[in-house]
C-alpha positions in Angstrom: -284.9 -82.9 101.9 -287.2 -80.1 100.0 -286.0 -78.9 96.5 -286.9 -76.0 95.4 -285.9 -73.8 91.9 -284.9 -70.4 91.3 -283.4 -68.0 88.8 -279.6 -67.3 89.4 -279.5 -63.6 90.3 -276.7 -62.9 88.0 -277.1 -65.2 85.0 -281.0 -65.8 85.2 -280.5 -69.4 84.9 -283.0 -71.4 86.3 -281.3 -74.1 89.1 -282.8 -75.6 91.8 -281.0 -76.9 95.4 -281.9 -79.3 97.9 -282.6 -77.4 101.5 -283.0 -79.4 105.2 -286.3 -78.3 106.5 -285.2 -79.7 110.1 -283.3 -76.2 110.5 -286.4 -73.3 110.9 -283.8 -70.6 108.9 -280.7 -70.7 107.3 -278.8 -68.1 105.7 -275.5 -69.3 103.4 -273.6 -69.0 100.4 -274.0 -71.6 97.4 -272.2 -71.1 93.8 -274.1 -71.2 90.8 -273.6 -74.2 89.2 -274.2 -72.1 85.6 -271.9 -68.9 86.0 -269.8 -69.8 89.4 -270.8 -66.6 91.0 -271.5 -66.7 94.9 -275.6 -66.4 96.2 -276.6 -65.4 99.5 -279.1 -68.1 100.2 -281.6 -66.9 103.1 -284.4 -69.9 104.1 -287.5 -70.6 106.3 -289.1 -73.3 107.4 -292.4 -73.5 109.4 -293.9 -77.1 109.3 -291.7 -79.0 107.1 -293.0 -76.6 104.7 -291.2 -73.6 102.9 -292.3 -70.1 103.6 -289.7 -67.9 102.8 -286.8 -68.3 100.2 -284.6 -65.6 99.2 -281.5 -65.6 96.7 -279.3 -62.0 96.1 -276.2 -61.2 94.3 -273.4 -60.8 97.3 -272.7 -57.5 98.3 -276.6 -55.9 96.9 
């Protein structure tokens, strides 16, 4: 598993979330643990390493 941080788009709280490098990209929705609002959680992958990580507000 990789962990990575990054600010909340909505509350600007700084939370981090464990990601599964097997999968090359991902794109989900996680609740902040700090507010509860929903993130659009886009991931990629290339070598077990991370090399593109995106978190927006739903619906921006």
């Amino acid at each position: 598993m990789y962990e990575h941080f990054f600010q909340c788009p909505y509350c600007w709280a700084e939370i981090s979330m464990l990601m599964d490098p097997s999968v090359n990209q991902q794109t989900y929705i996680e609740d902040c643990e700090v507010c509860c609002n929903p993130i659009e959680i886009q991931t990629q992958f290339e070598n077990d390493g991370l090399t593109g990580f995106q978190a927006t507000e739903i619906g921006q």
